[in-house]
gemmi code that builds the backbone of each chain (N, CA, C; Angstrom):
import gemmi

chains = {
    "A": [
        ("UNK", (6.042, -41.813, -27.247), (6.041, -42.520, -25.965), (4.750, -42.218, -25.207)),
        ("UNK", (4.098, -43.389, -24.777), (3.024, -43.036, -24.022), (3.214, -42.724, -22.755)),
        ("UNK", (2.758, -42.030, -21.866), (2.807, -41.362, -20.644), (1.557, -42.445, -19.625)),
        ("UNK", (2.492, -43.628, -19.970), (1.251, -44.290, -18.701), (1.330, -43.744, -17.285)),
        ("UNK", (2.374, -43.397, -16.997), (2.584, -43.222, -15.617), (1.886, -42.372, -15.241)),
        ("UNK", (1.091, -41.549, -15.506), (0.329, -40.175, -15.099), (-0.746, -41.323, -14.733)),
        ("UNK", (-1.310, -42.590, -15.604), (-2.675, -43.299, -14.774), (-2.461, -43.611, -13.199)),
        ("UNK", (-1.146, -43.820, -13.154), (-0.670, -44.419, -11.897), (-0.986, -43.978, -10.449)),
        ("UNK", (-0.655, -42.181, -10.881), (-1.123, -41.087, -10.011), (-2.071, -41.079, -9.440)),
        ("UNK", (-2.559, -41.386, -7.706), (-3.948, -41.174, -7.439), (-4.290, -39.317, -6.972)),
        ("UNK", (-5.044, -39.364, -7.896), (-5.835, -38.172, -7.603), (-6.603, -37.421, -6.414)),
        ("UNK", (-6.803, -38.325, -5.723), (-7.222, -38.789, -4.074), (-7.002, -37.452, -3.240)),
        ("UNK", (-6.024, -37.280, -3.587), (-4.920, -35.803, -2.807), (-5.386, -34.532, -3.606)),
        ("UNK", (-5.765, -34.491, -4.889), (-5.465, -33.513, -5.457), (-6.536, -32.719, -5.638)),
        ("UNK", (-6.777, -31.722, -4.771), (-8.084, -31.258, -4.695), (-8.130, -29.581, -5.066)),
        ("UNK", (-8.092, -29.446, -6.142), (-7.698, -27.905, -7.144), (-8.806, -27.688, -7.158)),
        ("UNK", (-9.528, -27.029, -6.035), (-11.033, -26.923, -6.016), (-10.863, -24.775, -6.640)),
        ("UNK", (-11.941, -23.916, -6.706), (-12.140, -22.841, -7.433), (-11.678, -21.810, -6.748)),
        ("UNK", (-11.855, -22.159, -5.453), (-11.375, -21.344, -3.931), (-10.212, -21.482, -3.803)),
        ("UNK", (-9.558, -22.350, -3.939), (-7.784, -22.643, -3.788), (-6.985, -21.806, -5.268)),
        ("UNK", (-7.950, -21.665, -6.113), (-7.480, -21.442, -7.162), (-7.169, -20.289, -7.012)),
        ("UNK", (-8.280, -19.329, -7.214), (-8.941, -17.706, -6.715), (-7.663, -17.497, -5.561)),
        ("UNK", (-7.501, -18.098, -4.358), (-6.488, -17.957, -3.119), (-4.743, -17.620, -3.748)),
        ("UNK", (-4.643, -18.758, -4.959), (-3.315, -19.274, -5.042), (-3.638, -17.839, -6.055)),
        ("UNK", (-3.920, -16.970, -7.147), (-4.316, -16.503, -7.724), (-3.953, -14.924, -7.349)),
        ("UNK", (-4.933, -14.882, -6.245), (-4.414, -13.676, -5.521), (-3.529, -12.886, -4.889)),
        ("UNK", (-3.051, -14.737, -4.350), (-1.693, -14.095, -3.853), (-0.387, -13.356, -4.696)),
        ("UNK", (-0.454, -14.444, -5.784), (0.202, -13.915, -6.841), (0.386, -12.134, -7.840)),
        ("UNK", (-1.322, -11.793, -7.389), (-1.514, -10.602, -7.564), (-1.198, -9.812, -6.417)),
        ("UNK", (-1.122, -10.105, -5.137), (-0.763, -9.313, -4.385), (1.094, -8.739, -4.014)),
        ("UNK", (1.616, -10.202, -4.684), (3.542, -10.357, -5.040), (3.507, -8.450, -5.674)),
        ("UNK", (2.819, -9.592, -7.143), (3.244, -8.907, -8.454), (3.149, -7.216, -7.921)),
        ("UNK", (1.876, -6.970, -7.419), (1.739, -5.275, -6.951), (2.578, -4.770, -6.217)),
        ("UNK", (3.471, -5.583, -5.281), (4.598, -5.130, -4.198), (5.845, -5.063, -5.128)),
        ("UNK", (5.892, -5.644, -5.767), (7.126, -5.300, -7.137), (7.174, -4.745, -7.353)),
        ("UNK", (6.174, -3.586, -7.535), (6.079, -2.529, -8.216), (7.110, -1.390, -7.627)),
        ("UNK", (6.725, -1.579, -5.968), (7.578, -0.562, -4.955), (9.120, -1.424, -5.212)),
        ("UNK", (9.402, -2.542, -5.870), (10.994, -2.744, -6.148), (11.682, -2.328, -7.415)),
        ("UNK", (10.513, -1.864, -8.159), (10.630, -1.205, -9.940), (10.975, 0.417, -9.283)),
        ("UNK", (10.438, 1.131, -8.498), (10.488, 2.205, -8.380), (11.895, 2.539, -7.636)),
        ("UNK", (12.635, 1.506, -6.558), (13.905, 1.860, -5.733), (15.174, 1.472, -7.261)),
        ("UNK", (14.568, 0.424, -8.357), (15.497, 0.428, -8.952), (15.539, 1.806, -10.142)),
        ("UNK", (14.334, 2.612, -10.515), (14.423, 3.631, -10.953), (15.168, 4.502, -10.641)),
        ("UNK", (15.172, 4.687, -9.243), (15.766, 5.957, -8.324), (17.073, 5.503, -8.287)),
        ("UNK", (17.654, 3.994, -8.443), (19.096, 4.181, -8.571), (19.554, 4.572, -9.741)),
        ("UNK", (18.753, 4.438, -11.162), (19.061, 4.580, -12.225), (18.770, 6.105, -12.443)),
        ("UNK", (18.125, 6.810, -11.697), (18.263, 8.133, -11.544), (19.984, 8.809, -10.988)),
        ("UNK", (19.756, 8.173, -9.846), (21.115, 8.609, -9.233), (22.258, 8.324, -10.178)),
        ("UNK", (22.193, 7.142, -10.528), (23.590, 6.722, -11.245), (23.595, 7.876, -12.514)),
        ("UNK", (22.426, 8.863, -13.044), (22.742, 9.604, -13.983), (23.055, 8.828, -15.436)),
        ("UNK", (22.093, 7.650, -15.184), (21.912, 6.771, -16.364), (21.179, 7.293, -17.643)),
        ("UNK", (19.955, 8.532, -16.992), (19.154, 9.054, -17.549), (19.163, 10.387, -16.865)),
        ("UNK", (19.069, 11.616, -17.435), (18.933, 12.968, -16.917), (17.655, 13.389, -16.785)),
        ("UNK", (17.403, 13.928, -15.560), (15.655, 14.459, -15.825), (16.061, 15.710, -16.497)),
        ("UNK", (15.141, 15.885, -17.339), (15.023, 17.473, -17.973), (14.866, 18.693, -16.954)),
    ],
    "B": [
        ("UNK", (-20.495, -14.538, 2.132), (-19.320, -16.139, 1.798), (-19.194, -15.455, 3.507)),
        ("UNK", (-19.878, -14.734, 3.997), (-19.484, -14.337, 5.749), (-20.636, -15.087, 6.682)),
        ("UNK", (-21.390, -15.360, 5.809), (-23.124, -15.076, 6.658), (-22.904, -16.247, 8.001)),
        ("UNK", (-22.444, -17.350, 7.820), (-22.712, -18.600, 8.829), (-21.529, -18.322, 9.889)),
        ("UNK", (-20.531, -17.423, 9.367), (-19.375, -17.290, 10.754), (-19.251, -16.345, 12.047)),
        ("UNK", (-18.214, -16.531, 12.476), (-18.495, -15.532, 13.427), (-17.440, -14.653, 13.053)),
        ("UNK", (-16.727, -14.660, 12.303), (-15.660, -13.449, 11.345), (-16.355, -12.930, 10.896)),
        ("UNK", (-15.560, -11.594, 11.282), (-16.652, -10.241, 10.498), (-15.798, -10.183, 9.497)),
        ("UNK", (-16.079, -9.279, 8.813), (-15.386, -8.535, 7.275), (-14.264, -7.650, 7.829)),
        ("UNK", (-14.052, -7.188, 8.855), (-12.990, -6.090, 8.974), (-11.973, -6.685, 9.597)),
        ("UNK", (-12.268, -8.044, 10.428), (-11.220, -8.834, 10.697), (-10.942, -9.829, 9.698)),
        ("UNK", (-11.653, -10.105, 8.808), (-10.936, -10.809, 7.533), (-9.652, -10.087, 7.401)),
        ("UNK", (-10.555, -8.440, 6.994), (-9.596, -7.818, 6.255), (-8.084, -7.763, 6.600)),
        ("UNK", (-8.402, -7.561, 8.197), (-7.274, -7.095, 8.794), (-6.221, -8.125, 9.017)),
        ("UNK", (-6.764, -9.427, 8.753), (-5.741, -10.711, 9.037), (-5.130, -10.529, 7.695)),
        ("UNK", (-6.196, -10.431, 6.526), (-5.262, -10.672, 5.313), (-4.181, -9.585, 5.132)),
        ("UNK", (-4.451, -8.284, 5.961), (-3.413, -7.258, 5.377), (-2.355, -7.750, 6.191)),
        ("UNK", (-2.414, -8.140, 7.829), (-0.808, -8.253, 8.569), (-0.303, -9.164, 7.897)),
        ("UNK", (-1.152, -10.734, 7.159), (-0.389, -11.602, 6.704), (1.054, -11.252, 5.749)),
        ("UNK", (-0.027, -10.330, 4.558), (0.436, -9.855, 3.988), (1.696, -9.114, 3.712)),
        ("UNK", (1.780, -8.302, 4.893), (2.778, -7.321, 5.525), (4.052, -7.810, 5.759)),
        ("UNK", (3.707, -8.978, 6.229), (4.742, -9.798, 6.770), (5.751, -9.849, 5.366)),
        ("UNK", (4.922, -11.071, 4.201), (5.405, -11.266, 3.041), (6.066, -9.810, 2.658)),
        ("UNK", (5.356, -9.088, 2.423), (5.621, -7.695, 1.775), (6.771, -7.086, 2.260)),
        ("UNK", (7.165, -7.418, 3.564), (8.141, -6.428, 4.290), (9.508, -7.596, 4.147)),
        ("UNK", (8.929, -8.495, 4.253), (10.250, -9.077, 3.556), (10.830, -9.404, 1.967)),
        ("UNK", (9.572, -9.220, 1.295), (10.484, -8.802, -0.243), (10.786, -7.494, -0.268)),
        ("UNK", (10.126, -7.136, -0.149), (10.466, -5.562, -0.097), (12.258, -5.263, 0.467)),
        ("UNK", (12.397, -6.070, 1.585), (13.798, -5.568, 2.248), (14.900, -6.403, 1.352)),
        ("UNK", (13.949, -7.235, 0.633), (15.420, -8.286, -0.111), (15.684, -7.480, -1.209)),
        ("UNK", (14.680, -7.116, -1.911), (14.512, -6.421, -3.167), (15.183, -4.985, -3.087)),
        ("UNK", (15.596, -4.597, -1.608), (16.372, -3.436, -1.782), (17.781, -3.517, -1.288)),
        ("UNK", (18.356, -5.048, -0.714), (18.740, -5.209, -0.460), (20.098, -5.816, -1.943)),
        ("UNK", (18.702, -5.829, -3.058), (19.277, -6.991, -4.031), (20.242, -5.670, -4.947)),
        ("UNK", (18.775, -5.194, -5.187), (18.713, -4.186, -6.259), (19.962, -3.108, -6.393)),
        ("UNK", (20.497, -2.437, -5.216), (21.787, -1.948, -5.889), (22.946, -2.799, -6.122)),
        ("UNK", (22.994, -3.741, -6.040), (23.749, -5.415, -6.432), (23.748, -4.793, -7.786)),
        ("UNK", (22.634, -5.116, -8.467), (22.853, -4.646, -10.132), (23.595, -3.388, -10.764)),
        ("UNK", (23.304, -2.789, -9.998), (24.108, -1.134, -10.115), (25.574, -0.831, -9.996)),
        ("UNK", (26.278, -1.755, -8.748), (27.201, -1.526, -8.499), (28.465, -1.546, -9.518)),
        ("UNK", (29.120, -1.008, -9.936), (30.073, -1.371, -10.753), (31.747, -0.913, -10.366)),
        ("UNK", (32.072, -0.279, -9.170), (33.414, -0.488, -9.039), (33.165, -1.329, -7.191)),
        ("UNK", (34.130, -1.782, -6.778), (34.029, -2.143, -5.339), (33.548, -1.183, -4.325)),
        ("UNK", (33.911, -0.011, -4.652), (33.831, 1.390, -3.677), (32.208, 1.960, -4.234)),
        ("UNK", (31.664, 1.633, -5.024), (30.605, 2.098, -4.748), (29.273, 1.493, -3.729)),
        ("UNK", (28.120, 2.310, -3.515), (27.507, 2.224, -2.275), (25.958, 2.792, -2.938)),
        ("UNK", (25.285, 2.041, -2.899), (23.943, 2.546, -3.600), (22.780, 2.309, -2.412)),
        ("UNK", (23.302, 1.670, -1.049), (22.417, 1.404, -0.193), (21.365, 2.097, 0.209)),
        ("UNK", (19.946, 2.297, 0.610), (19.856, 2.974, 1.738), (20.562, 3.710, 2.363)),
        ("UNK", (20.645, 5.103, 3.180), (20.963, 5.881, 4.298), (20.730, 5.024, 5.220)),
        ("UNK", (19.588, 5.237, 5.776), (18.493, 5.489, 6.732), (17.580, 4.119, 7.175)),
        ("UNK", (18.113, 2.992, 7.240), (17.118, 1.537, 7.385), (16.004, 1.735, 8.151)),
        ("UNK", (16.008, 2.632, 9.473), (14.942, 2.918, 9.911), (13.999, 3.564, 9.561)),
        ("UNK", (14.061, 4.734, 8.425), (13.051, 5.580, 8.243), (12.538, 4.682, 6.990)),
        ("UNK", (13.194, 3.599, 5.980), (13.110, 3.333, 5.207), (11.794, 2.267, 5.384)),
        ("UNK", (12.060, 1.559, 6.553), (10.680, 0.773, 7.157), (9.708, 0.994, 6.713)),
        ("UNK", (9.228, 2.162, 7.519), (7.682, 3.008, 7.785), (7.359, 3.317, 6.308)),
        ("UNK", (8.350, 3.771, 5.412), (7.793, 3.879, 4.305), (7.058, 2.458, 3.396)),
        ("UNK", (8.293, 1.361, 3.544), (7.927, 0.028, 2.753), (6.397, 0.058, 3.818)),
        ("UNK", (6.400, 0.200, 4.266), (4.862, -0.068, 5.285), (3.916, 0.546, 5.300)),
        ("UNK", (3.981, 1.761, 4.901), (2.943, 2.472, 3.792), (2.520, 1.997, 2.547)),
        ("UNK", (3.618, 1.921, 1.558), (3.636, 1.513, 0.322), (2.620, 0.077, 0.000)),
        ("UNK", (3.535, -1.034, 1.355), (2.853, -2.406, 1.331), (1.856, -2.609, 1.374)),
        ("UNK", (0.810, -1.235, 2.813), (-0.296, -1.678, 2.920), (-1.063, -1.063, 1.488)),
        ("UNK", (-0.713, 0.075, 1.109), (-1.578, 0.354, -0.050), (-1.519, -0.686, -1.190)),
        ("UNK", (-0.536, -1.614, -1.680), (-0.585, -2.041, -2.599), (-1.344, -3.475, -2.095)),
        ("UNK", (-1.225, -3.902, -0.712), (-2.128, -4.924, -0.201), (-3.684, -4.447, -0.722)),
        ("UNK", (-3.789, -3.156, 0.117), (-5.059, -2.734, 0.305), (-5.898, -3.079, -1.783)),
        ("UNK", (-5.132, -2.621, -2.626), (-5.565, -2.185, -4.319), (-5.705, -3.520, -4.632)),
        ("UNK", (-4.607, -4.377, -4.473), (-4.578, -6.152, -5.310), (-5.741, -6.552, -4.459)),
        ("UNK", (-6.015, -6.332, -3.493), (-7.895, -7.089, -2.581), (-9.037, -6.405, -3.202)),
        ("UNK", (-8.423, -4.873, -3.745), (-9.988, -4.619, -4.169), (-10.091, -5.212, -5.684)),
        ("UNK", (-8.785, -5.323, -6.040), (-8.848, -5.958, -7.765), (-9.132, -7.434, -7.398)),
        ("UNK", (-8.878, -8.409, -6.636), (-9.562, -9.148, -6.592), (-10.534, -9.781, -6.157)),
        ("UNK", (-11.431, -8.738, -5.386), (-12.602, -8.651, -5.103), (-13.689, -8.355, -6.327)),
        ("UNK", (-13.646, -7.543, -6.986), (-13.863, -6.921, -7.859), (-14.000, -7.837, -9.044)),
        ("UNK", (-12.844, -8.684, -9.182), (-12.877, -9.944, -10.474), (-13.878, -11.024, -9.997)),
        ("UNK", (-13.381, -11.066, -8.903), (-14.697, -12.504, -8.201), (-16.197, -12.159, -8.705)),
        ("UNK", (-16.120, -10.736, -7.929), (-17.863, -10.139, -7.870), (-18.571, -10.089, -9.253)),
        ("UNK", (-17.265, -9.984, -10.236), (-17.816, -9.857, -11.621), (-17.540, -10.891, -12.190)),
        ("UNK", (-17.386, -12.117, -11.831), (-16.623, -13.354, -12.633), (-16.410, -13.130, -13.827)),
        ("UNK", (-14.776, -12.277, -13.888), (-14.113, -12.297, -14.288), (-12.178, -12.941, -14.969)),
        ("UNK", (-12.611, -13.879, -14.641), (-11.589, -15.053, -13.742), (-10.944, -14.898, -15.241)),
        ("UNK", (-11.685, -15.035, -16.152), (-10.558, -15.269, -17.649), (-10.110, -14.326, -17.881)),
        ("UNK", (-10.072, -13.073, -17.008), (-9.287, -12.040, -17.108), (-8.130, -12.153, -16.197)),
        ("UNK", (-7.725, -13.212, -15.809), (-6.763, -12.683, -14.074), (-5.604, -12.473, -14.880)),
        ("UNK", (-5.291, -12.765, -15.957), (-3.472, -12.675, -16.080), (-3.371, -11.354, -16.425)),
        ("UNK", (-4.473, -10.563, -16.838), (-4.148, -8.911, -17.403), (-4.584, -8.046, -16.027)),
        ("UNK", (-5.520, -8.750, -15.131), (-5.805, -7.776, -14.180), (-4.511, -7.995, -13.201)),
        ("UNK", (-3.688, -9.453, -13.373), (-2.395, -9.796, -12.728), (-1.766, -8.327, -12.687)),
        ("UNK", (-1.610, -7.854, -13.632), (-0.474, -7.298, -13.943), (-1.096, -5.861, -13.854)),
        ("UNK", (-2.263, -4.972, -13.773), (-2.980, -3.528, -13.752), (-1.643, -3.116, -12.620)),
        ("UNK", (-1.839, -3.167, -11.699), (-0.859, -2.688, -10.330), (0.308, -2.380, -10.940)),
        ("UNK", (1.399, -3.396, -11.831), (2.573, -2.979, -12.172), (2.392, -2.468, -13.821)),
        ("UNK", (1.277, -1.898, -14.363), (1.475, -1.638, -15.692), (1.287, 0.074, -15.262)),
        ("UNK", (0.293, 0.424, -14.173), (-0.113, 1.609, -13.695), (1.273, 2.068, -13.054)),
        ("UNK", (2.025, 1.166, -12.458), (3.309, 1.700, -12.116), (4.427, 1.853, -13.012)),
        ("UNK", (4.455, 1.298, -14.261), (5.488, 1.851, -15.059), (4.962, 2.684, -15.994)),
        ("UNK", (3.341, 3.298, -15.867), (2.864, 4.742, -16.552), (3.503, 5.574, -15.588)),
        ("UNK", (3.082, 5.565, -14.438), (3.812, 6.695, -13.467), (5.061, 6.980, -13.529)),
        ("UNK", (5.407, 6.226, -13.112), (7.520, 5.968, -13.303), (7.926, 6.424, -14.489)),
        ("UNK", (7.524, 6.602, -15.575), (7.481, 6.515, -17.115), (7.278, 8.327, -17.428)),
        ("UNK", (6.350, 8.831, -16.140), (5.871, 10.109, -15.932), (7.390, 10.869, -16.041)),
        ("UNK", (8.426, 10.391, -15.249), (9.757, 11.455, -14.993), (10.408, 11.537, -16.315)),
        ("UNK", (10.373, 10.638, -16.795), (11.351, 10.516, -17.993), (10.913, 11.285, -19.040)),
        ("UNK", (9.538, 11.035, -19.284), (8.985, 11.392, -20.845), (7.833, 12.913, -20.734)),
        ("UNK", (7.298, 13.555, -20.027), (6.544, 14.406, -19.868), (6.628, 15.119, -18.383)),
        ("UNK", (6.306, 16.719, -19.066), (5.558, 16.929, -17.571), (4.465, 16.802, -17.184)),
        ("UNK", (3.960, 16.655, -15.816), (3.171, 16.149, -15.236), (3.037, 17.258, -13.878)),
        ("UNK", (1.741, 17.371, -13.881), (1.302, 18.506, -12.946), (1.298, 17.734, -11.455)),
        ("UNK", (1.863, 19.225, -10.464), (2.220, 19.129, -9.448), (1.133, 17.793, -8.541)),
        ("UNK", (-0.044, 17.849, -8.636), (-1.279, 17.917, -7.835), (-0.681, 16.264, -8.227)),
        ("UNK", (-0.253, 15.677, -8.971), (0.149, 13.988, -9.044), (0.679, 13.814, -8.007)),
        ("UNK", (1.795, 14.596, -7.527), (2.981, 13.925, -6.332), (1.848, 13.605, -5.322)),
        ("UNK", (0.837, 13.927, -4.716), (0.119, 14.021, -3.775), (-1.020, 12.859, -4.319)),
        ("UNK", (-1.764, 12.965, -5.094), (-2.672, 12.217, -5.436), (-2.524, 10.563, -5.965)),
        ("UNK", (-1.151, 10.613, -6.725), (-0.763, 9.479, -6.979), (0.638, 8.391, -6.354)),
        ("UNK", (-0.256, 7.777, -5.201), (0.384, 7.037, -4.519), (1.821, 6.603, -5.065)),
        ("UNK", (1.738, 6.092, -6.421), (2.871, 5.335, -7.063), (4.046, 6.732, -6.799)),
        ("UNK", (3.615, 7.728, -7.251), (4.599, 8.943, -7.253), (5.003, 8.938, -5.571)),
        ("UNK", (3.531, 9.359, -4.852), (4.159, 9.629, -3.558), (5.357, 8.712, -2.460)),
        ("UNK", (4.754, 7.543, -3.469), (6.099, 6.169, -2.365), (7.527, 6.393, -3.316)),
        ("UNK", (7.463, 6.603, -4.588), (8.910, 7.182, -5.072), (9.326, 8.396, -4.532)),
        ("UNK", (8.961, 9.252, -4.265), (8.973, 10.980, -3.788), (9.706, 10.227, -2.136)),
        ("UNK", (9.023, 9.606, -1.385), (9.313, 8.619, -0.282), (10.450, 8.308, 0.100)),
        ("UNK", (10.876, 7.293, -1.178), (12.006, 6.512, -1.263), (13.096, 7.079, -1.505)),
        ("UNK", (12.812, 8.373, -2.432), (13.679, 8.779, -3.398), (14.604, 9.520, -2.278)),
        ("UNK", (13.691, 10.361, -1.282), (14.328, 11.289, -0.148), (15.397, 10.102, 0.964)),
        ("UNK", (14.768, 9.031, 1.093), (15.082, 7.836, 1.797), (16.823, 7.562, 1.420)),
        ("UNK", (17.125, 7.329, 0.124), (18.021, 7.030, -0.297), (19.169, 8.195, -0.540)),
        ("UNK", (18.750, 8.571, -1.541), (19.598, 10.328, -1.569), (19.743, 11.612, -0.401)),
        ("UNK", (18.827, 10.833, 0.681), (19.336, 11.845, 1.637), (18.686, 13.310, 0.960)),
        ("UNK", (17.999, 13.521, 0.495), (17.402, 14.909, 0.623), (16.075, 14.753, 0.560)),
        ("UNK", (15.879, 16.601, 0.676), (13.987, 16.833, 0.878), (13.518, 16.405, -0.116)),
        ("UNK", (12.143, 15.932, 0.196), (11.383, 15.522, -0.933), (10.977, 16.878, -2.239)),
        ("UNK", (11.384, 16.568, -3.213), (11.084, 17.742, -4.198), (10.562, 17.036, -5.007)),
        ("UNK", (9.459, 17.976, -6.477), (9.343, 17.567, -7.426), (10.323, 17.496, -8.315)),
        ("UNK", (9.953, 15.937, -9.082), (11.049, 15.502, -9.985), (11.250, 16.787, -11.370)),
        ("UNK", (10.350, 17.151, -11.631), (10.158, 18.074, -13.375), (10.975, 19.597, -12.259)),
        ("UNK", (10.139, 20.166, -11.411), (10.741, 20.921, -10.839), (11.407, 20.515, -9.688)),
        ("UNK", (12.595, 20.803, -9.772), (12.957, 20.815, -8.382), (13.788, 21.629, -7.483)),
        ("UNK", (13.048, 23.018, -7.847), (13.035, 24.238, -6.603), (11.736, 24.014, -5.775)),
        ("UNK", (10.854, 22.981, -6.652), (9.785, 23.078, -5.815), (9.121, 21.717, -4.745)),
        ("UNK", (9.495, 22.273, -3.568), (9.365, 21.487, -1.999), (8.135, 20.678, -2.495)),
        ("UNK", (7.593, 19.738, -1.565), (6.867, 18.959, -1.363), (6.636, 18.424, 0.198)),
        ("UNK", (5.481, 18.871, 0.200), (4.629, 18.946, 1.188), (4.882, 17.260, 1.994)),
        ("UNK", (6.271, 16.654, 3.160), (6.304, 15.465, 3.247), (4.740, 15.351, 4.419)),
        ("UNK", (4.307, 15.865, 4.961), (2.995, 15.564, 6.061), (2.106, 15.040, 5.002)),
        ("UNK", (1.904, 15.694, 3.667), (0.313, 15.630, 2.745), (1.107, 14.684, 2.061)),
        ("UNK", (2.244, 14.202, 1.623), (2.173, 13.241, 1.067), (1.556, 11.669, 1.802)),
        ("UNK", (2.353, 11.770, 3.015), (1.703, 10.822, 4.246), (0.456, 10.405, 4.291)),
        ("UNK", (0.088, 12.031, 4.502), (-1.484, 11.895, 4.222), (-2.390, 11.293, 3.054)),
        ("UNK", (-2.202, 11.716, 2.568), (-2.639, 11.123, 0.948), (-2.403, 9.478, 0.803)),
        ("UNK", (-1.335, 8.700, 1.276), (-0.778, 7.661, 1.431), (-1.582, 6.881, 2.232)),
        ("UNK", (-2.156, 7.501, 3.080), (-3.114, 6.734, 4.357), (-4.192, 7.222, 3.776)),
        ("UNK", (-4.981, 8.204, 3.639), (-5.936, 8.323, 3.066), (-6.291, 7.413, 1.920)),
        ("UNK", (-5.774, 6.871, 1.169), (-5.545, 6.373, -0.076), (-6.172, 5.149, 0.558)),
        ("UNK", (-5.246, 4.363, 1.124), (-5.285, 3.295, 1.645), (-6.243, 2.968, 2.473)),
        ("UNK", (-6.976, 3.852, 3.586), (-8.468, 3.752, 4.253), (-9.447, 3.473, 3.500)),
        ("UNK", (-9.840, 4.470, 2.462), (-10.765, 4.610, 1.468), (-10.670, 3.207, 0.777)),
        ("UNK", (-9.125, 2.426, 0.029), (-9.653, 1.171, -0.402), (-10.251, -0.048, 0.566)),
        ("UNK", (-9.878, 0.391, 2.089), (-9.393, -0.640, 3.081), (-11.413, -0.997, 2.682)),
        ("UNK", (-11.884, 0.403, 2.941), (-13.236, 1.020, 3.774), (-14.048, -0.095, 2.115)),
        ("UNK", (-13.851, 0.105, 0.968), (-14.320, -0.797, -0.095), (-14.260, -2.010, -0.072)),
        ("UNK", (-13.038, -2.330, 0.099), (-13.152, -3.534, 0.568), (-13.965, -4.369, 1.207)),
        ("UNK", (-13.811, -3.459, 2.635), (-14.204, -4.586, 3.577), (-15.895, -4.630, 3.293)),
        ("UNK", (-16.488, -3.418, 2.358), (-17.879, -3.494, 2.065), (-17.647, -4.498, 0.881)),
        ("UNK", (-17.112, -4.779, -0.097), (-17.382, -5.413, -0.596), (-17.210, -6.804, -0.657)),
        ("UNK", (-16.256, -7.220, 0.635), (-16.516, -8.752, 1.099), (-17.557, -9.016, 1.245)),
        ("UNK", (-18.309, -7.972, 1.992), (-19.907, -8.644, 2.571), (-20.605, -9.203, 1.504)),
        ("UNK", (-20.413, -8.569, 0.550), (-21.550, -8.656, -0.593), (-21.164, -9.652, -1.271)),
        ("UNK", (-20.009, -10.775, -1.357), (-19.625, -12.084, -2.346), (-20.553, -12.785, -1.191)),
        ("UNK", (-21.066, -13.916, -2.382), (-21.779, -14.617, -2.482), (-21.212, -16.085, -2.521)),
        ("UNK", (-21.221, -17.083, -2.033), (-21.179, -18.445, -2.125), (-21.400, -19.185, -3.369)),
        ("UNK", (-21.328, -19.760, -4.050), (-21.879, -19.864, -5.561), (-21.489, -21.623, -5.555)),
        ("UNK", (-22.944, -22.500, -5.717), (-22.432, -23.627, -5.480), (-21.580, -24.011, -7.018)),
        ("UNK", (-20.631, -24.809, -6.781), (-19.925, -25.123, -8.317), (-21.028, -25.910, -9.146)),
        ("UNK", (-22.473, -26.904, -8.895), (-23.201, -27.360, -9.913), (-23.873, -25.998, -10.299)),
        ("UNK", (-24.308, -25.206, -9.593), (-25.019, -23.914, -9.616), (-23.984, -22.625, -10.591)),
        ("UNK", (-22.791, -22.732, -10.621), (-22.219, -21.750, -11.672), (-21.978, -22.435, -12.473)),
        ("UNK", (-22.057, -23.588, -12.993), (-21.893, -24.773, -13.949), (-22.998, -23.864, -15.175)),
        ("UNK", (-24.320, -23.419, -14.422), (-25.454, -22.916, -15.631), (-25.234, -21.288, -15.786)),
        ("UNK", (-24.129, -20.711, -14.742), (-24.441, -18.999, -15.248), (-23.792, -19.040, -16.416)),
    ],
}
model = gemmi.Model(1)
for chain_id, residues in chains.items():
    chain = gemmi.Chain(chain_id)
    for i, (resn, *xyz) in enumerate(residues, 1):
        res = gemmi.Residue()
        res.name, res.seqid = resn, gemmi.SeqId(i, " ")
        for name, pos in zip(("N", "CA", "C"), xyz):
            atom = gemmi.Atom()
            atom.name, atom.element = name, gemmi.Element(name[0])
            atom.pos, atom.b_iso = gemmi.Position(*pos), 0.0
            res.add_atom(atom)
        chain.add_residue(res)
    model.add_chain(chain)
structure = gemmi.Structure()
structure.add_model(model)
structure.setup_entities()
């Protein structure tokens, strides 16, 4: 099946310039690093729960 | 990429970190809000937080440092156009955090970490946050931990990247797109 409909689309709007990219980009890196502090509260429950024993 | 405005570099900085904060302080509260959800397994259990207030100041430490590290990593990728690297430098922040985290389980690890390594010191943080006790080391734990120098270390941490940063905004460059078309 050909995908004419994508010609249809005006592009006009769509402005994915290098700066928006880099922006949309970063932010994503800045999520991902705050996760990190939600990896560590779920450790400490898996501590507590005595899922794993510290030596 | 500053030279024609009237924004300096330290108020860049500082807009992008409250923005930030904002986001941050609200995953952060969902994500602890979510997370003993998974844990729970009879009705009567309770994995919450103690303490919602003291628990704040910490996510607000934690946030700004991990704000402060993802700006210098992507400062750092720009300055070096490094862009076909972003999905592995995506992820440095949470791969460095499950070496640390990874620290309790599988080895010991000398004292001078709880203090030096942020990732430890916001668990050491949290850990007191939730369980209701003093902060101790995880391998030992007859042995106290210093909660003022962890603080410290936490803000210190976080100045020092703030202080890179905001030097190394100055220094990106504008780069016209026909003009990086030939680097």
């Amino acid at each position: 099946m050909e995908l004419g409909f994508l010609k249809e689309i005006p592009f006009t709007n769509a402005k994915i310039i290098y700066q928006n990219y880099v922006a949309v980009w970063y932010s994503d890196l800045v999520i991902l690093s705050l996760s990190a502090l939600a990896v560590s509260i779920a450790f400490i429950l898996f501590v507590k729960l005595e899922l794993y024993h510290i030596c | 990429m500053l030279r024609y405005s009237k924004l300096k570099a330290s108020m860049y900085a500082l807009s992008i970190y409250l923005g930030f904060l904002v986001i941050g302080l609200i995953i952060e509260l969902l994500m602890t809000a979510v997370i003993p959800l998974f844990f729970k397994q009879r009705d009567r259990d309770n994995y919450n937080p103690s303490e919602i207030p003291t628990l704040i100041p910490i996510l607000i430490l934690g946030s700004l440092f991990f704000i402060s590290f993802s700006t210098l990593l992507a400062i750092l990728t720009i300055k070096f156009k490094e862009m076909r690297m972003q999905n592995l430098i995506s992820f440095i922040p949470l791969i460095l955090g499950f070496i640390f985290y990874s620290l309790f389980t599988s080895s010991e690890y000398p004292n001078i970490l709880d203090y030096t390594s942020l990732y430890l010191s916001m668990m050491l943080l949290l850990y007191m946050d939730i369980l209701e006790i003093p902060p101790i080391n995880f391998q030992n734990a007859r042995e106290r931990v210093s909660l003022d120098a962890v603080i410290l270390s936490s803000v210190l941490w976080t100045l020092i990247i703030t202080i890179i940063d905001i030097i190394m905004i100055r220094r990106i460059y504008f780069t016209n797109i026909e003009e990086s078309r030939q680097l």
